[in-house]
N, C-alpha and C positions, 0 to 999 in steps of 0.2 A: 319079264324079259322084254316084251313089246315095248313097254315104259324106256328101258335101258337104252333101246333101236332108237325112239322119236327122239331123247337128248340129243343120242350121236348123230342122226342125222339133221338137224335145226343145227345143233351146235355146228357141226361142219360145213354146213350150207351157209353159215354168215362168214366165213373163213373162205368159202369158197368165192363166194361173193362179192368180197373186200379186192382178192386177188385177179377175179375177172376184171371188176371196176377198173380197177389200177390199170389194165392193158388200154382201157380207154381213156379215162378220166382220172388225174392221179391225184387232180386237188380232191373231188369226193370221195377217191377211194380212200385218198387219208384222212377227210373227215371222218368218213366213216370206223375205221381204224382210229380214232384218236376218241371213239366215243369207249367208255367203258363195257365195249358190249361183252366182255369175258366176265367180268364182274358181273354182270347185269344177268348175264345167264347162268349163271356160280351161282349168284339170291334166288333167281327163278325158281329152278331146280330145287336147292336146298331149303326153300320156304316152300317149296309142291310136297318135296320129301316129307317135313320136317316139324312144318307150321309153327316154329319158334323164331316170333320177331327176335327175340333178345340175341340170340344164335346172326342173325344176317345183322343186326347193329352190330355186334365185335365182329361180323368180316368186312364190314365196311369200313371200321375205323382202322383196324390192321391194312387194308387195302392202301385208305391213303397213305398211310406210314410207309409203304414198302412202294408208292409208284415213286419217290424220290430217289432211291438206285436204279431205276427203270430210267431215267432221263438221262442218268450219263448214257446208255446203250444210245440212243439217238444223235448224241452229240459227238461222242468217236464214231459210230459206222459213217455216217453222209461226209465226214472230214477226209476218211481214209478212203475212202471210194472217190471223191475229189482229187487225191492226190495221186490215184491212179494203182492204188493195190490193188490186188486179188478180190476178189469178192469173197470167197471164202474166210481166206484169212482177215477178212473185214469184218465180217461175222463175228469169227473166230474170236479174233482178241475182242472185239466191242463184249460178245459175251463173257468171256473170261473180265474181264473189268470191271462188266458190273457185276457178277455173281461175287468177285473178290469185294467190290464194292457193298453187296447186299450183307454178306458174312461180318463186315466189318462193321457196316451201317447198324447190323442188330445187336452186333453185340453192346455196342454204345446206346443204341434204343434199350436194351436189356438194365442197360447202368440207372438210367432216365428214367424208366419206370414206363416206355411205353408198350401201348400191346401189342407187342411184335411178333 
């Protein structure tokens, strides 16, 4: 149970961290944010768990596969925020776009044969 506590709170604390940054410094805090540190702590964790390299190689290559739906979200929210909508609803649809996107995206990754 202690184990379960120090993920969540390291894991929280870089999330926390990104978003303090951000009130200061917003180029590092998107560096920071643009590094895969979710991923990074996904392997961490699951190769502390797990000790199977082969296990973190297929989540890493499923990883890259699936940050290519992840980029539209980028590209609609900072447009629609630009043009002066909601914030919410900026979210909103940039998420729905790409989860419509992500759904879509596998299942043609699916046709392809990749590991999605």
């Amino acid at each position: 149970m202690i184990y379960i506590i120090i993920k969540t709170v390291l894991t929280a604390a870089v999330i926390v961290g990104v978003s303090e940054l951000g009130k200061r410094h917003t180029a590092f805090a998107a560096m920071l944010a643009a590094l895969p540190l979710t991923s990074l702590l996904a392997m961490l964790w699951l190769y502390t768990d797990t000790k199977d390299a082969g296990r973190i190689a297929d989540l890493s290559v499923s990883i890259f596969w699936l940050v290519l739906p992840t980029l539209l979200f980028f590209l609609i929210l900072p447009w629609m925020l630009r043009h002066e909508f909601n914030f919410w609803l900026s979210i909103a649809v940039s998420s729905g776009v790409m989860v419509v996107f992500y759904i879509a995206y596998a299942a043609l990754g699916r046709k392809l044969g990749l590991p999605i």
